[in-house]
Legacy VTK file of the C-alpha trace (Angstrom):
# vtk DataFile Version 3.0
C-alpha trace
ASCII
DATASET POLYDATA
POINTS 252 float
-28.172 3.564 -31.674
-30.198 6.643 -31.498
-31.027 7.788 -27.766
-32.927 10.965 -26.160
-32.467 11.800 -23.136
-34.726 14.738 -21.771
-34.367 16.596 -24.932
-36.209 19.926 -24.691
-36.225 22.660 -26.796
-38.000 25.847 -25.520
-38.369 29.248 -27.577
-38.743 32.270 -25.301
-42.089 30.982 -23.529
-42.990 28.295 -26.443
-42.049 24.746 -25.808
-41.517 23.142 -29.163
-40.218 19.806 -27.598
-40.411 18.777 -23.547
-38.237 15.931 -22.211
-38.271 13.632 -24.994
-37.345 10.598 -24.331
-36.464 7.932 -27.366
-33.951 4.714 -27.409
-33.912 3.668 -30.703
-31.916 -0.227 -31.615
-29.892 -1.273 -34.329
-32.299 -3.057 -37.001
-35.174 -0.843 -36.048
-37.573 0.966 -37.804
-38.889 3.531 -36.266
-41.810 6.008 -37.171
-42.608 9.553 -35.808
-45.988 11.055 -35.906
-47.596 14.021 -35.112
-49.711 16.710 -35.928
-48.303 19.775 -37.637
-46.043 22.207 -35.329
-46.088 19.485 -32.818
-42.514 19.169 -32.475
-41.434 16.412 -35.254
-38.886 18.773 -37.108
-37.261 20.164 -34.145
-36.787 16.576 -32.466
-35.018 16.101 -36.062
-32.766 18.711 -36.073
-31.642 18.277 -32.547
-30.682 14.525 -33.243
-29.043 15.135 -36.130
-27.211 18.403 -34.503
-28.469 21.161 -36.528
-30.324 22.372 -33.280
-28.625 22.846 -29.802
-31.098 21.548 -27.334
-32.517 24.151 -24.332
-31.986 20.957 -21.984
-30.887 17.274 -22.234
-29.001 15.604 -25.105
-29.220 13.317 -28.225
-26.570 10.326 -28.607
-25.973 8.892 -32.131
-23.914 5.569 -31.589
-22.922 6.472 -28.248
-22.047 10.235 -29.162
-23.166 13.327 -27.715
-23.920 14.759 -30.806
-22.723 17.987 -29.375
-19.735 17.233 -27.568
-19.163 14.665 -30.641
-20.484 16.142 -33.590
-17.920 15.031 -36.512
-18.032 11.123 -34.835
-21.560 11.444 -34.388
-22.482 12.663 -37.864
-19.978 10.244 -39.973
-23.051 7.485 -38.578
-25.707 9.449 -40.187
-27.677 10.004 -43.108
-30.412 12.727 -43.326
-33.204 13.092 -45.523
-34.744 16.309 -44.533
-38.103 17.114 -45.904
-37.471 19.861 -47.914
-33.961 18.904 -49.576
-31.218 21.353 -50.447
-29.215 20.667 -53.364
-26.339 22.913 -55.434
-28.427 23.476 -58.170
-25.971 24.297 -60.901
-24.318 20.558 -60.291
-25.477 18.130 -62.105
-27.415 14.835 -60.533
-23.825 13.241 -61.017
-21.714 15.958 -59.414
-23.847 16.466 -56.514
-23.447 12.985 -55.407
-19.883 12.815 -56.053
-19.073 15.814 -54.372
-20.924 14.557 -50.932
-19.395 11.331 -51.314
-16.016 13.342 -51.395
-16.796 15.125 -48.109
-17.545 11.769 -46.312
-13.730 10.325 -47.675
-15.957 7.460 -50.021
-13.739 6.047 -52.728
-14.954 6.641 -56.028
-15.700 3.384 -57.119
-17.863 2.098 -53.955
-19.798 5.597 -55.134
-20.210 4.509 -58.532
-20.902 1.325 -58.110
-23.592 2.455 -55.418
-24.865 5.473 -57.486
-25.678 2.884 -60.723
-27.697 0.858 -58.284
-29.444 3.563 -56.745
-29.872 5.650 -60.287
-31.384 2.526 -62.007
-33.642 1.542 -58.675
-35.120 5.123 -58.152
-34.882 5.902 -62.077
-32.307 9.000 -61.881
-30.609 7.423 -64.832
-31.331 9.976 -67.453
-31.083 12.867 -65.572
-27.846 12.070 -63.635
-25.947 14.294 -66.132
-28.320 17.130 -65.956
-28.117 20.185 -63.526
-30.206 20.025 -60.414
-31.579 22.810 -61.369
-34.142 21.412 -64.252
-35.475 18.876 -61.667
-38.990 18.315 -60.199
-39.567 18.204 -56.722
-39.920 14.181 -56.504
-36.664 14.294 -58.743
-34.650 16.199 -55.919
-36.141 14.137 -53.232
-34.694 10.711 -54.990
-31.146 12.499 -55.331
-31.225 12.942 -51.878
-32.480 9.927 -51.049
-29.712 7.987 -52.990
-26.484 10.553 -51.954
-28.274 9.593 -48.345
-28.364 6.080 -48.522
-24.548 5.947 -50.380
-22.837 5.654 -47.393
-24.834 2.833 -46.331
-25.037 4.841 -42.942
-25.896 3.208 -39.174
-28.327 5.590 -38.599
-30.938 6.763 -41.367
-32.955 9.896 -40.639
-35.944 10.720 -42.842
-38.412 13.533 -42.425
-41.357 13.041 -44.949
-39.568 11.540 -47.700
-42.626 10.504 -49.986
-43.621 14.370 -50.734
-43.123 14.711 -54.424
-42.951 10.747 -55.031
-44.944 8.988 -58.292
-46.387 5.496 -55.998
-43.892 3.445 -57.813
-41.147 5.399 -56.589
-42.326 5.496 -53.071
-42.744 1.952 -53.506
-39.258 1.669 -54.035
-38.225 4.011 -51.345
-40.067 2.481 -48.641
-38.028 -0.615 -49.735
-34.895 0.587 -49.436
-36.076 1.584 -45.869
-36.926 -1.287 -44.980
-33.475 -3.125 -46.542
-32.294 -0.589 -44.164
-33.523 -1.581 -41.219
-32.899 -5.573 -42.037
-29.559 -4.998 -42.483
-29.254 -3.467 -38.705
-29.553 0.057 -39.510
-31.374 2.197 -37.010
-34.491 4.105 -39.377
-35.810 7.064 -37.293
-38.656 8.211 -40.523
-41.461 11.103 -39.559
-44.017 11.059 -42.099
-47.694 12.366 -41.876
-48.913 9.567 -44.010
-50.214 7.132 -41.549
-50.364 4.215 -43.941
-46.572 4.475 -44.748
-46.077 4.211 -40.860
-48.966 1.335 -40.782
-46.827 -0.416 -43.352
-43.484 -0.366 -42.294
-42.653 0.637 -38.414
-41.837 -1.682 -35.781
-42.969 1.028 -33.450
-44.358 4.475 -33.706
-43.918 7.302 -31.316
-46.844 9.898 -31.172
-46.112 13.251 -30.520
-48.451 16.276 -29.489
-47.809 20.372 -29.074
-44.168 18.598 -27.693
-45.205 15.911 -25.582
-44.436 12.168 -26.547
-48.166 10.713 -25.441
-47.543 7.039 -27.220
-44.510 4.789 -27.470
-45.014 1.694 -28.743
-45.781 -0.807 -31.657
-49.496 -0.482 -33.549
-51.012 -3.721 -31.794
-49.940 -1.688 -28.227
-51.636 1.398 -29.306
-54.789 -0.673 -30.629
-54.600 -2.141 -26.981
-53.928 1.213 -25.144
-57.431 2.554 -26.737
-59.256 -0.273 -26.828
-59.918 0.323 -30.486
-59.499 -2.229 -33.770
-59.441 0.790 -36.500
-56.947 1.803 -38.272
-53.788 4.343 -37.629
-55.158 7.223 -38.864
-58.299 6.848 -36.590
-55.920 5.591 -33.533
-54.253 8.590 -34.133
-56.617 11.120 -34.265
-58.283 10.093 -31.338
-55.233 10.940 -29.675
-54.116 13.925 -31.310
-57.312 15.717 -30.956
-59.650 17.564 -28.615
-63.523 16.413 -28.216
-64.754 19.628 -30.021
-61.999 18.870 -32.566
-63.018 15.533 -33.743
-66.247 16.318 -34.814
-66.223 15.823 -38.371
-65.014 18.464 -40.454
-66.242 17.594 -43.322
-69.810 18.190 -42.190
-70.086 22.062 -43.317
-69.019 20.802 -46.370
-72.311 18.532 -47.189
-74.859 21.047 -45.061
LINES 1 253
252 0 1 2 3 4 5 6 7 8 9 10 11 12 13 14 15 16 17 18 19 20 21 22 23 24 25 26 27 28 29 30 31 32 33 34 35 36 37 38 39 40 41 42 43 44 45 46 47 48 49 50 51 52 53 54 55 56 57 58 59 60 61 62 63 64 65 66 67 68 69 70 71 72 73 74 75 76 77 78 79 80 81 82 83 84 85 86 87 88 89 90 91 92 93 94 95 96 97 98 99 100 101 102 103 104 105 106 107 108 109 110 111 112 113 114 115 116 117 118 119 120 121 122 123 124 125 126 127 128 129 130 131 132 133 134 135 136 137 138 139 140 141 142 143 144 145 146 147 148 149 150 151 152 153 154 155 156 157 158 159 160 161 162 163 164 165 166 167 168 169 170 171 172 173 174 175 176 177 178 179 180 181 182 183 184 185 186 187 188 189 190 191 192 193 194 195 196 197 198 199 200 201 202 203 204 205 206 207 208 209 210 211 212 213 214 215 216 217 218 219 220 221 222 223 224 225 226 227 228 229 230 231 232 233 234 235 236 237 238 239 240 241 242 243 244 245 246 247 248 249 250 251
C-alpha cells in the first residue's frame, strides 16, 4: 500500500534521504525511527507528495504520487507533527470544511466527528475558534479531521507531542483500530515505547540511511541483545565516543 523505491532526496551536497527503500501492506503498522535530522520528515513529505524526490519515487496504492497526485492523495491521511489549522474556524468548521474538500457527505462527518469529539474529548471546544486551543488540543483536531475519512493509508509524524497520557492512550488506539481494520499506519515518533507498543515492524533510520528493517524480536536478534528499544536503538544510532554516558558530567 505504501512503497519506496530508491527515494533520495539530496540538497546541494547534503543527502537528507539515500535510496530508501520501504513496502509497506495493508493491515500494517509500521513505525519510523531515527535520530533528529536523520531524514524521518523528509521521507514524510516525499510519500505524502509535499516533496519532489532528487531520485526514485513513492507509490500510495499503486500511484506515483507524482504522476498521480489527486488519486494518490484521496488514500491518505496526514498527521504532520506540527499541525496547521485556520485558526479563526472553529473546532466544528475546520473539520467540516476538510471533509468538504474530500466530497464527504455531511452526515457520515457528523456522525464520525461525535465519535471522534467524545473519544478524544473535543466536545466542548468543537464550537470554539482554533485559535484559543492548546497545542495537544490542535493535535486531536487533526487527528480526528485525519482519521474522518477512514483513509487506506494513515501517515503520522509524532502525534503524541502535546498529548495528556489518557489521550495518547486513546490515540494509539485508534492507530491500532487502524491498522486491524487493513489500513496501512506509516507513524514516526521519537518515543521508543510508543513504537515498542504498537509496530509490527520498525524501520531505523540514520543521517539518511535505512540501517534496520524489521520487527523488534529481529532487531533483538540482529544485536544479539535482550534490552529494550531505546537501548537497541541507540546502539545503533550512535558512535563509540557517543554512547558514553552523558549524563556523567552531570553527577562529577
Amino acid at each position: 500500500m505504501i512503497c519506496a523505491e530508491n527515494l533520495c532526496k539530496k540538497y546541494d551536497t547534503k543527502t537528507a534521504v539515500n535510496c530508501l527503500n520501504l513496502d509497506i501492506a495493508p493491515g500494517e503498522l509500521f513505525c519510523f525511527l531515527g535520530p533528529n535530522g536523520a531524514g524521518k520528515t523528509t521521507t514524510i513529505k516525499m510519500l505524502t507528495g509535499l516533496l519532489k524526490p532528487t531520485a526514485g519515487r513513492a507509490r500510495i496504492g499503486g500511484y506515483d504520487i507524482q504522476e498521480h497526485p489527486v488519486e494518490a492523495k484521496r488514500l491518505i491521511g496526514y498527521i504532520p507533527d506540527h499541525p496547521y489549522v485556520y485558526e479563526k474556524l472553529s473546532g466544528r468548521d475546520f473539520y467540516r470544511f476538510v471533509g468538504d474538500v474530500f466530497h464527504i457527505p455531511r452526515r457520515i462527518q457528523d456522525e464520525r466527528f461525535r465519535e471522534l469529539a467524545d473519544l478524544l474529548l473535543l466536545t466542548e471546544m468543537v464550537d470554539e475558534f482554533v485559535e484559543n486551543y492548546s497545542h495537544g488540543m490542535r493535535q486531536k483536531l487533526v487527528i480526528a479531521t485525519a482519521l474522518m475519512r477512514d483513509p487506506q493509508v494513515l501517515v503520522i509524524d509524532e502525534p503524541m507531542v502535546g498529548l495528556d497520557p489518557r489521550s495518547a492512550h486513546v490515540v494509539k488506539k485508534l492507530f491500532r483500530n487502524q491498522a486491524e481494520q487493513g489500513g496501512s499506519v506509516f507513524l514516526s515518533t521519537h518515543t521508543l515505547s510508543v513504537a515498542e507498543e504498537l509496530a509490527d515492524r520498525i524501520g531505523i533510520i540514520n543521517r539518511g540511511q535505512l540501517i534496520f528493517l524489521g520487527t523488534v524480536a529481529e532487531l533483538r536478534a540482529a544485536t544479539n541483545t535482550d534490552g529494550a528499544l531505546e537501548d537497541l536503538f541507540l546502539r545503533l544510532t550512535t558512535t563509540e565516543g557517543e554512547r558514553d554516558d552523558p549524563t556523567a558530567a552531570l553527577e562529577a
